[in-house]
N, C-alpha and C positions, 0 to 999 in steps of 0.2 A: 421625577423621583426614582423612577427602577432604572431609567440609564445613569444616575450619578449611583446609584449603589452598584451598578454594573461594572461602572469605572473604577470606582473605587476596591470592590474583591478584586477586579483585573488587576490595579496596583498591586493589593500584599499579595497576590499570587505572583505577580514577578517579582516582588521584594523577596517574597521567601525561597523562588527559585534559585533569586542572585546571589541569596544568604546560603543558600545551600551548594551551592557552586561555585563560593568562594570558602566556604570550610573543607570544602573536597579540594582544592589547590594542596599543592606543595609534591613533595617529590623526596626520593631519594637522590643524593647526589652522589654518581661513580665515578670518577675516575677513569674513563674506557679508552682515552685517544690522547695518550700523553705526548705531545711534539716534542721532536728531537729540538739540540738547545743549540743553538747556531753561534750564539757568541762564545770567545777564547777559541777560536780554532787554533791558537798557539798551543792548547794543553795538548800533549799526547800521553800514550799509556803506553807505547811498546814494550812488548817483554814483560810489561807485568802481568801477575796471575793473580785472583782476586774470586773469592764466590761474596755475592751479593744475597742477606740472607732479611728477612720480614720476621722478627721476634714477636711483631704484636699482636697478643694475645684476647684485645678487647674486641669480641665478635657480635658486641648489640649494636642495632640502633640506636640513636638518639639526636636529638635535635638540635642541630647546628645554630638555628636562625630562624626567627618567627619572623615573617613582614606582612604588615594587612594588607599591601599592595598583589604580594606574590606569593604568598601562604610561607606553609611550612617546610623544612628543608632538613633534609635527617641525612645521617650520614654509619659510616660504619669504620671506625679505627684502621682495623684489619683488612678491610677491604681497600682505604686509601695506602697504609703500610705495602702492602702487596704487591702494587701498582707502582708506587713511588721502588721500591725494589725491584722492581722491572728494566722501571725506566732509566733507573741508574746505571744497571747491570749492561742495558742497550746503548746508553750514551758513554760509560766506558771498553765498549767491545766496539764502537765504533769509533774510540780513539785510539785502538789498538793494541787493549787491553784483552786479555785469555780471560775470558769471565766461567768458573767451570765451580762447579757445585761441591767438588770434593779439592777444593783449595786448599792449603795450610792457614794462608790469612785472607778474614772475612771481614766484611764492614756488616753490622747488625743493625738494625733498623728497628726505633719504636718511634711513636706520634706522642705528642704532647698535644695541645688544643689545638681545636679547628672551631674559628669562628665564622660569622658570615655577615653581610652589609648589602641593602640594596640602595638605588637610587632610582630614576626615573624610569629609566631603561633597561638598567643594571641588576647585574644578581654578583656577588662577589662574595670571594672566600678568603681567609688567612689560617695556614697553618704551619707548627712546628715539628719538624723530627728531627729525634735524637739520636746519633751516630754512634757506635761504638765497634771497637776491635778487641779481639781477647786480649790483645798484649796494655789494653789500657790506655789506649787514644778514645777518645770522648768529645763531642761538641754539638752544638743543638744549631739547627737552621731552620731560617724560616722564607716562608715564601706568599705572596698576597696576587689574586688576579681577578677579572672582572669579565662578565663577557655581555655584550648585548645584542648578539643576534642570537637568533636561533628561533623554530618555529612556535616551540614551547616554552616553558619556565622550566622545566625539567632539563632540555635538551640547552639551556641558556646555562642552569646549574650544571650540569657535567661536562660539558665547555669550562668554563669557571674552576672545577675542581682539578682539571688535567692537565690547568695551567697552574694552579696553585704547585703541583707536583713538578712543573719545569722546571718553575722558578726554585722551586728548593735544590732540583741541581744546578743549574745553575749560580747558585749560591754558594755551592758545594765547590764548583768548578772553576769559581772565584777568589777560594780560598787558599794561599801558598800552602798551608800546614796539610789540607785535606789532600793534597796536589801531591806533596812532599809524600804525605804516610801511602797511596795509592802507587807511587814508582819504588816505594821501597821493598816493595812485591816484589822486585824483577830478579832480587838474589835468593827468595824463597823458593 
């Protein structure tokens, strides 16, 4: 009788530890290691001049993705905007574009949703930004990635997130129109 009652606290004490350790999951996901975008090495930028700018102003948390697998997953507008404007500003200075902060013409950058998706392995994200120029060029691109390594769920998410950001230049880098308004820089 005091060893099955022994077994049995033992049980809800790792039940409750499990419970409590699986409500402690989840993570912010940043953005920190956006890879450069290898496909269209035919785009180039020379001679254009271009400042690449992050208008988004939504600086809260909030929660991307619930999975009872992997917890919870929060994210920050502003801090994917920022990053995503980085990495633009670095994949067009690497096509041999002047990317310089006191530009005449800017590409503006805000975020639309950021959603999120796991699977077995998987931690994955989908998000939108929307592009704009003062002179009134406008268009919304979106970019989806997934990752499944990494040692953590965190470090699986921010993997995941800085790909989500590739693929939206590269989306960008895809498009004749966006291609077109960034060389028309080079008489500004």
């Amino acid at each position: 009788m005091d060893a099955t009652r022994l077994v049995l606290r033992s049980t809800r004490l790792l039940f409750a530890g499990a419970l409590l350790i699986a409500a402690g999951c989840g993570s912010v996901a940043v953005p920190n290691d956006v890879p450069p975008v290898d496909e269209h090495p035919e785009v180039k930028f020379d001679g254009a001049k271009v400042s690449v700018v992050s208008l988004e102003s939504d600086d809260k948390e909030f929660d991307i993705y619930a999975s009872k697998r992997f917890g919870t997953f929060r994210g920050n507008k502003k801090t994917w905007c920022d990053e995503l404007a980085k990495a633009l500003g670095a994949e067009l200075a690497r096509r041999g574009a002047t990317v310089d902060p006191d530009a005449k013409s800017r590409i503006q950058l805000t975020l639309g949703e950021i959603t999120g998706h796991s699977g077995y392995a998987t931690i994955g994200f989908k998000a939108t930004a929307r592009l704009q120029s003062p002179t009134g060029w406008a268009k919304s691109y979106e970019g989806a990635a997934a990752a499944t390594w990494g040692w953590t769920n965190g470090q699986k998410a921010d993997r995941a997130a800085s790909h989500v950001l590739a693929e939206i230049v590269k989306a960008m880098l895809a498009d004749p129109s966006f291609v077109e308004m960034v060389r028309a820089t080079r008489s500004s």
